[in-house]
C-alpha positions in Angstrom: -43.9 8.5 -0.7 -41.9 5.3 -0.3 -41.5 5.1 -3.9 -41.1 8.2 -4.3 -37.5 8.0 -1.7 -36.3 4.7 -2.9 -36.5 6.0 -6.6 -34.2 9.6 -5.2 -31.4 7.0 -3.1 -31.6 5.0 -6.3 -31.0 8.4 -8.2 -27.8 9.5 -5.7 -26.1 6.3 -5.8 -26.0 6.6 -9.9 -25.1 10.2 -9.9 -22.7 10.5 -7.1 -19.5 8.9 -7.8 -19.6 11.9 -11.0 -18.8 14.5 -8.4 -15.9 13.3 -7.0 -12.3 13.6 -8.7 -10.0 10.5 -8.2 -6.6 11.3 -6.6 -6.6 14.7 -6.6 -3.1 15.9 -6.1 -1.7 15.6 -2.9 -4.1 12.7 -1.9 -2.2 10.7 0.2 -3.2 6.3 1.2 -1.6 4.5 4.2 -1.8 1.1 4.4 -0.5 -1.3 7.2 0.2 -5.6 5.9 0.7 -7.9 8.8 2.0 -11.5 8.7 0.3 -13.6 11.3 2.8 -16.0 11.7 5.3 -14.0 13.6 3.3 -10.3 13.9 5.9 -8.7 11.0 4.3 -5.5 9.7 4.9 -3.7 6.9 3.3 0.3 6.0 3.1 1.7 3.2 2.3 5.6 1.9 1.2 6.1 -1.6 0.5 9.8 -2.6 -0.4 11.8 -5.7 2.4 14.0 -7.3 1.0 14.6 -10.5 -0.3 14.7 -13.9 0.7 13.3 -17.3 -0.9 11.8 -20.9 -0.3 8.4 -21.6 -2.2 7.0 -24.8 -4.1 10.5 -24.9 -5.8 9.8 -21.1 -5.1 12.1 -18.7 -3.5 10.3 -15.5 -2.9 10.9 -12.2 1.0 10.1 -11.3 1.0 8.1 -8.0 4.1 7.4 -5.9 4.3 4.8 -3.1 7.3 4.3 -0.2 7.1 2.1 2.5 8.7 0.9 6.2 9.3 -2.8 6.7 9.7 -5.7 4.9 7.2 -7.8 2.8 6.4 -7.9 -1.5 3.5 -6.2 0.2 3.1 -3.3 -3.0 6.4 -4.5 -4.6 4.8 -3.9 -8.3 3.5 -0.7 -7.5 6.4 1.7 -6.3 5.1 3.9 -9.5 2.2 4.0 -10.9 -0.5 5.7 -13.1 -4.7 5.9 -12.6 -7.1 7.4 -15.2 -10.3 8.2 -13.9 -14.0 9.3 -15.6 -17.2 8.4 -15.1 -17.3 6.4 -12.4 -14.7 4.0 -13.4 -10.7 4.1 -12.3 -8.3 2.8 -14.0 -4.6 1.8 -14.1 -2.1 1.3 -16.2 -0.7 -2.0 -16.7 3.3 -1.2 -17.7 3.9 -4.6 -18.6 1.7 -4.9 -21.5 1.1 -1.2 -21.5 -2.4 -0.7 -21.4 -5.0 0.3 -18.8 -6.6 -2.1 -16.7 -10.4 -1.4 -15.4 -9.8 -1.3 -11.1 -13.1 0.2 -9.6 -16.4 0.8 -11.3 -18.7 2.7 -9.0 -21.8 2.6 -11.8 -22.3 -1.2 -10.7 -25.2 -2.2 -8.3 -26.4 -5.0 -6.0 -25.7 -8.2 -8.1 -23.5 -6.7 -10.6 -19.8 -8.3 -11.3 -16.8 -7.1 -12.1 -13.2 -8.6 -13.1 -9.6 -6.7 -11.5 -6.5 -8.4 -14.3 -4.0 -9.7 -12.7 -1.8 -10.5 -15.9 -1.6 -9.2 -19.3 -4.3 -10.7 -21.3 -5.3 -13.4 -19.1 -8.5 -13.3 -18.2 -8.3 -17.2 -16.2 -6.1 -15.4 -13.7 -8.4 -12.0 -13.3 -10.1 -11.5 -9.8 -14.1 -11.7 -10.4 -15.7 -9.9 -7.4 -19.6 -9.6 -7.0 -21.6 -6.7 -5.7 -23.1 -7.6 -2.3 -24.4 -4.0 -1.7 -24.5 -0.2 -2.4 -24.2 2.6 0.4 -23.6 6.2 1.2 -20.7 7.1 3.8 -20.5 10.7 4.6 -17.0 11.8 5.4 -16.1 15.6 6.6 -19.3 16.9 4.6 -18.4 14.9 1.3 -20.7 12.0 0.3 -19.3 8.9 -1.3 -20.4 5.8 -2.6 -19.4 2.3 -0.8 -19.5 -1.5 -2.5 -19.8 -4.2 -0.4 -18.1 -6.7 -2.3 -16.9 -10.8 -2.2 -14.5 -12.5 -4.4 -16.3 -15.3 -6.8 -12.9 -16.7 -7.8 -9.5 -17.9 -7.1 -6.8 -17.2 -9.7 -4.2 -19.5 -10.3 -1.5 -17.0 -9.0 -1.7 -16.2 -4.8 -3.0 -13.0 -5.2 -3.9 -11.5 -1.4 -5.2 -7.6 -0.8 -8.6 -8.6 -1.9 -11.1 -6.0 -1.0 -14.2 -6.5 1.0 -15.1 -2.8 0.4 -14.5 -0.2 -1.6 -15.0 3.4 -1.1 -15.6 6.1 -3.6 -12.4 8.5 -4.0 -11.0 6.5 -1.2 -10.4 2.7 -3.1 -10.6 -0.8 -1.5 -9.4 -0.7 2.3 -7.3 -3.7 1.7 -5.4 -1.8 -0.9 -5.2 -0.3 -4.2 -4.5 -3.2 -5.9 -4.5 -7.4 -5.2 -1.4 -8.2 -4.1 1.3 -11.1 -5.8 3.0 -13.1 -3.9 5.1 -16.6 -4.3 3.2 -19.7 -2.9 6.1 -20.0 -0.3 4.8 -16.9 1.2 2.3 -16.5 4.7 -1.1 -15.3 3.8 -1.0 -11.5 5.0 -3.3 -9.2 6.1 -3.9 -5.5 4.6 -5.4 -2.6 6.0 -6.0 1.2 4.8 -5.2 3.1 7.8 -6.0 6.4 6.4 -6.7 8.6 3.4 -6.6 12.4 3.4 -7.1 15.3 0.5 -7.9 18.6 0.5 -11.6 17.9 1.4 -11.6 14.4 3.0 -9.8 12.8 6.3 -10.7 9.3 6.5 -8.9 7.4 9.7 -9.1 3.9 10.9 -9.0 3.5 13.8 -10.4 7.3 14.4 -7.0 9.5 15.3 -5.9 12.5 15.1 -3.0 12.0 12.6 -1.9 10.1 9.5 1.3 9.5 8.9 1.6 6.1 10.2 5.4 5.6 8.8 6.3 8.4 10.6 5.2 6.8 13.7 6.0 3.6 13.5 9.9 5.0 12.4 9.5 7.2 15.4 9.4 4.1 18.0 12.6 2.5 16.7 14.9 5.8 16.1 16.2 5.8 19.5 17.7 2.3 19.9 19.3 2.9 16.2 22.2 5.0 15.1 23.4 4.7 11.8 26.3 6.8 10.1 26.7 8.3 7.5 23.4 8.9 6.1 23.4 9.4 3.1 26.6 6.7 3.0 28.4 5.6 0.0 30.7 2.7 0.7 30.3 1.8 4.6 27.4 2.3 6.7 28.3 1.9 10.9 25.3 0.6 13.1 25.8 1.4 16.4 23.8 -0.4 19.0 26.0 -0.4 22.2 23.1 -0.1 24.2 22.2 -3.6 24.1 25.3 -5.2 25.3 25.7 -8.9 25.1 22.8 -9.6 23.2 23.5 -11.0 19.5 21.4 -9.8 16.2 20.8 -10.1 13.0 20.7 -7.7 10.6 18.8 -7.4 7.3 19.1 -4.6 4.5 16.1 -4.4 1.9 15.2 -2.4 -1.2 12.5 0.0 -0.8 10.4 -2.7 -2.9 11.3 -6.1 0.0 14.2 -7.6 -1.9 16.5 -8.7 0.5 20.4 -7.6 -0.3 22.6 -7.0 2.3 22.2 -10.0 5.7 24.0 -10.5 8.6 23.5 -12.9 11.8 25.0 -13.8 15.1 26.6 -10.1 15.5 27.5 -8.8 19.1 25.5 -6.1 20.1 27.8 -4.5 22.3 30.3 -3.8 19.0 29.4 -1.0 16.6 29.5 -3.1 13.2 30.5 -1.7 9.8 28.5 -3.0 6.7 30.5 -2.5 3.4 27.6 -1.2 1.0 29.6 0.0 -2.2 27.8 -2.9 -4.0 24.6 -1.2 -3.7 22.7 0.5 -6.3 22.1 4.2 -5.2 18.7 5.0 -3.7 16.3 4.2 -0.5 17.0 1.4 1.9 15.4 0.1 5.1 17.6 -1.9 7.6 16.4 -4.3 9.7 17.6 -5.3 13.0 16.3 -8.5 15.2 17.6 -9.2 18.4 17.5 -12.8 20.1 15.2 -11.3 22.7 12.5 -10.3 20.2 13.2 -6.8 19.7 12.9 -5.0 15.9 14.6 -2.3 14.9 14.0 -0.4 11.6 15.6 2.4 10.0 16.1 4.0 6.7 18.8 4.9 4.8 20.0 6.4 1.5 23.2 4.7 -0.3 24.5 7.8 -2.5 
């Protein structure tokens, strides 16, 4: 009988990962990135929009946004995963070709390699499978590697998972992260994922949409006009009177553009933005007391 049950768990965990569809449409990831040196986070939401062919694969079109500032997903702003089975895979548009990410097929022992550059296999992240479980989410039954990194590339590469779950990915994040040697060492988290069938939350709540939220907290010290704004953009924060800030605009992808220190906070300030390419832009505001403020905007 023993035998009998190890050899059907053996059975499920090769079979399983078949059943499930990778980023079905409307699949949404949130992630959270925190620097420990001064408690900066950083949340992003990546969601599936779509479907296209690209070198005769079907793909899955994924889309990613985020609130705060940090490279944290700076390469990935758009991107496309081909799935089948059991492995996922992306596509690499530097050297445009896809790039094997998850492979759900491999057991206890097994290796596997995530590229981090085009045809450079000395800078690939090797990982090794510790272990192989089921997780049971809303009904659905999904496949989880326990994993550990067997090598350092030459690049800093952060993000690295520690597990990843079937349908779900890593719960670092999709993809190891690049960042300059200058930069802190950060750490990543997948808050939550949610489809049509699965609602995965960590910690448990009763929501997802952690941008929303953390937007939410910071809307009320902040007013910003126009919005959409073309050549000016006003930040009014009269409610902290006497106390001097800085102020930071960013690209949706963490490049700094627009910065600003020592302004008096009992002034509303005028930023000329004409400079500015069209599109999505988060400002950043840091008091000397400790407070910041975030808040998008779109430059027409």
């Amino acid at each position: 009988m023993k035998r009998i049950t190890l050899t059907l768990a053996f059975f499920l965990l090769l079979v399983i990962s078949y059943a499930q569809e990778w980023a079905p449409l409307g699949a949404t990831w949130y992630y959270q990135s925190v620097r420990p040196t001064d408690g900066l986070q950083w949340y992003a939401e990546i969601q599936s929009i779509g479907d296209t062919i690209i070198q005769g694969k079907h793909c899955k079109v994924l889309q990613s946004h985020g609130v705060g500032i940090s490279n944290f997903g700076s390469e990935f702003s758009s991107f496309f995963i081909s799935s089948g089975n059991g492995k996922v895979f992306y596509y690499n548009q530097s050297c445009n070709k896809f790039c094997q990410l998850y492979d759900f097929n491999k057991l206890p022992g097994d290796t596997f390699y995530i590229p981090t550059f085009c045809n450079n296999n000395y800078d690939s992240v090797g990982f090794i499978i510790g272990s192989v479980s089921l997780l049971t989410i809303d009904t659905t039954v999904l496949k989880v590697q326990s994993v550990t990194p067997i090598n350092t590339p030459s690049s800093q590469y952060q993000g690295f998972p520690s597990q990843i779950i079937e349908t779900l990915g890593s719960t670092s994040f999709l993809f190891p992260i690049h960042l300059p040697f200058s930069d802190a060492p950060y750490t990543y988290k997948l808050l939550c994922y949610t489809d049509s069938k699965i609602h995965y939350h960590y910690p448990p709540q009763d929501f997802c949409n952690t941008i929303g939220i953390k937007e939410e907290k910071t809307n009320d010290k902040i007013e910003i006009y126009p919005n959409p704004a073309s050549l000016v953009l006003t930040i009014d924060l009269t409610d902290n009177i006497e106390v001097k800030y800085s102020i930071n605009i960013y690209s949706i992808i963490g490049q700094k553009k627009i910065s600003m220190n020592n302004v008096i906070g009992n002034k509303v300030t005028e930023i000329p933005i004409g400079k500015l390419s069209s599109g999505l832009y988060l400002i950043e505001i840091t008091t000397t007391d400790g407070q910041k403020l975030m808040k998008k905007f779109i430059k027409e």
